[in-house]
C-alpha positions in Angstrom: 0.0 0.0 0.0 1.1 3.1 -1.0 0.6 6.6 1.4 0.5 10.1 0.5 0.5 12.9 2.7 -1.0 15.9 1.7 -2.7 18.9 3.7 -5.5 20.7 2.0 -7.4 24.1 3.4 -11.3 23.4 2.3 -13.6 26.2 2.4 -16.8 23.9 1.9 -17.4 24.9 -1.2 -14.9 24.8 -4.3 -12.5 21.2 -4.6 -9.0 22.2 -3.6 -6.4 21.5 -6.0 -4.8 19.6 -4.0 -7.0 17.0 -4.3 -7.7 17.6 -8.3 -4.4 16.6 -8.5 -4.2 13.2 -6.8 -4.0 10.2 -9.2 -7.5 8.5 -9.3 -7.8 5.5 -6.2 -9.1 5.3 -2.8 -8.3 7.6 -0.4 -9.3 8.9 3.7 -9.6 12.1 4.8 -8.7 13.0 8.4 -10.2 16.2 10.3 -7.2 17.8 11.5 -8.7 19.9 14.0 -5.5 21.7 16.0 -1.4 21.5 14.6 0.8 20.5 17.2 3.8 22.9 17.6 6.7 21.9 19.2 8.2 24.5 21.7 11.4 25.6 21.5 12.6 23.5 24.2 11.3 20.3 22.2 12.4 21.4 19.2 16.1 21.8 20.5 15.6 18.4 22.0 14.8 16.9 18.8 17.7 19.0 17.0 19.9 17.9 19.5 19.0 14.3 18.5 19.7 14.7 15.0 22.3 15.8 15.5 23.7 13.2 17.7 22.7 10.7 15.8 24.4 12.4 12.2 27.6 12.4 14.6 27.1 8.3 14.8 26.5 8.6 18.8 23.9 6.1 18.5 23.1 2.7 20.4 22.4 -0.4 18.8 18.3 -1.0 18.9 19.3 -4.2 21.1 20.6 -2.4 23.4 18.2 0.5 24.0 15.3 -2.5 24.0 17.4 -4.4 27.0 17.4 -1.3 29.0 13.8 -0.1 28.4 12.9 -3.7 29.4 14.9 -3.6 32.6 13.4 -0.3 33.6 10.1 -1.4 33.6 11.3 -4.7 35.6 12.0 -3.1 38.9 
């Protein structure tokens, strides 16, 4: 199955081009009712992350999964 993501402003009336555009098929629409916005401290958490992880300090998945399971032990 193939996704596309697309984000269309509707006034109710007239078809947004966005959607004239699509290729013919099956598709569902989602009510998007409020954006989350990251704040600036999120975002600067997530840029920090990035960035680690483009400078290779990464764990292995294994790894991170044996300690998340060893939290939630205790």
């Amino acid at each position: 199955m193939q996704t596309i993501g697309i984000e269309i402003d509707w006034d109710g009336e007239h078809l947004p081009k966005e959607l004239a555009e699509l290729p013919p098929g099956r598709y569902q629409l989602f009510f998007v009712d409020d954006v989350y916005e990251l704040s600036e401290e999120e975002d600067a958490a997530v840029q920090e992350g990035i960035d680690e992880a483009d400078a290779g300090n990464v764990l292995p998945v294994e790894d991170v999964i044996r300690e998340i399971r060893a939290r939630y032990r205790a």
